[in-house]
C-alpha positions in Angstrom: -19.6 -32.8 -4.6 -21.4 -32.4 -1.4 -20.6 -30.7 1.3 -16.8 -30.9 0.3 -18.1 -28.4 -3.1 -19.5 -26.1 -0.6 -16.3 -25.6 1.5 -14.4 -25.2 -1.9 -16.4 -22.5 -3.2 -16.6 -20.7 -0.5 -13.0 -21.2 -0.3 -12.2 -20.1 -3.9 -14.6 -16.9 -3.2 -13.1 -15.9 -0.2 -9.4 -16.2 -2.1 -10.5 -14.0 -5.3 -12.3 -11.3 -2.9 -8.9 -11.4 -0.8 -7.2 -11.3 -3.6 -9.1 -8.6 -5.5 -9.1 -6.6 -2.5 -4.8 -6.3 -2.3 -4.8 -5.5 -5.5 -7.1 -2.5 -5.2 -5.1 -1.2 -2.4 -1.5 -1.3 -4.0 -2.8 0.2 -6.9 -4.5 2.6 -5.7 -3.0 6.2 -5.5 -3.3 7.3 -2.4 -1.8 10.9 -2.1 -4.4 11.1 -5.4 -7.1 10.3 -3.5 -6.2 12.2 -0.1 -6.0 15.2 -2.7 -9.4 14.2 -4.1 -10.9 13.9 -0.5 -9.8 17.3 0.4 -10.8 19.2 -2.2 -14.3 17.9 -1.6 -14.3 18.9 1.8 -13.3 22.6 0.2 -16.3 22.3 -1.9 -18.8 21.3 1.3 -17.0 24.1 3.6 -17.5 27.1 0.9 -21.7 26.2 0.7 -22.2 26.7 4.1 -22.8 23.7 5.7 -20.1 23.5 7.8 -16.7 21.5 8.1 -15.6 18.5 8.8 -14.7 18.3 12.6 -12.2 16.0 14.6 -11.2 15.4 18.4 -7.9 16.6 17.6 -9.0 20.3 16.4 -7.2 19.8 12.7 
């Protein structure tokens, strides 16, 4: 196939990797995993080692 074989695989990757990568984002739960996230910034912040700052103070 060539060069014309190249361009489609790298055509068919790039559509399954788009592809895969909406799907992980709609399915994914994302009050879940803001709940997830916080709770291991609870556990860094009660052994010491500080918090997690931002520009905004929060």
């Amino acid at each position: 196939m060539g060069l014309a074989g190249l361009w489609l695989g790298l055509t068919a990757s790039l559509i399954y990797c788009a592809a895969l990568g909406t799907y992980i984002c709609l399915r994914t739960d994302w009050n879940r995993e803001v709940v997830k996230v916080m709770m291991r910034v609870a556990k860094e912040e009660s052994k010491g080692y500080g918090g997690v700052e931002t520009a905004h103070g929060l």
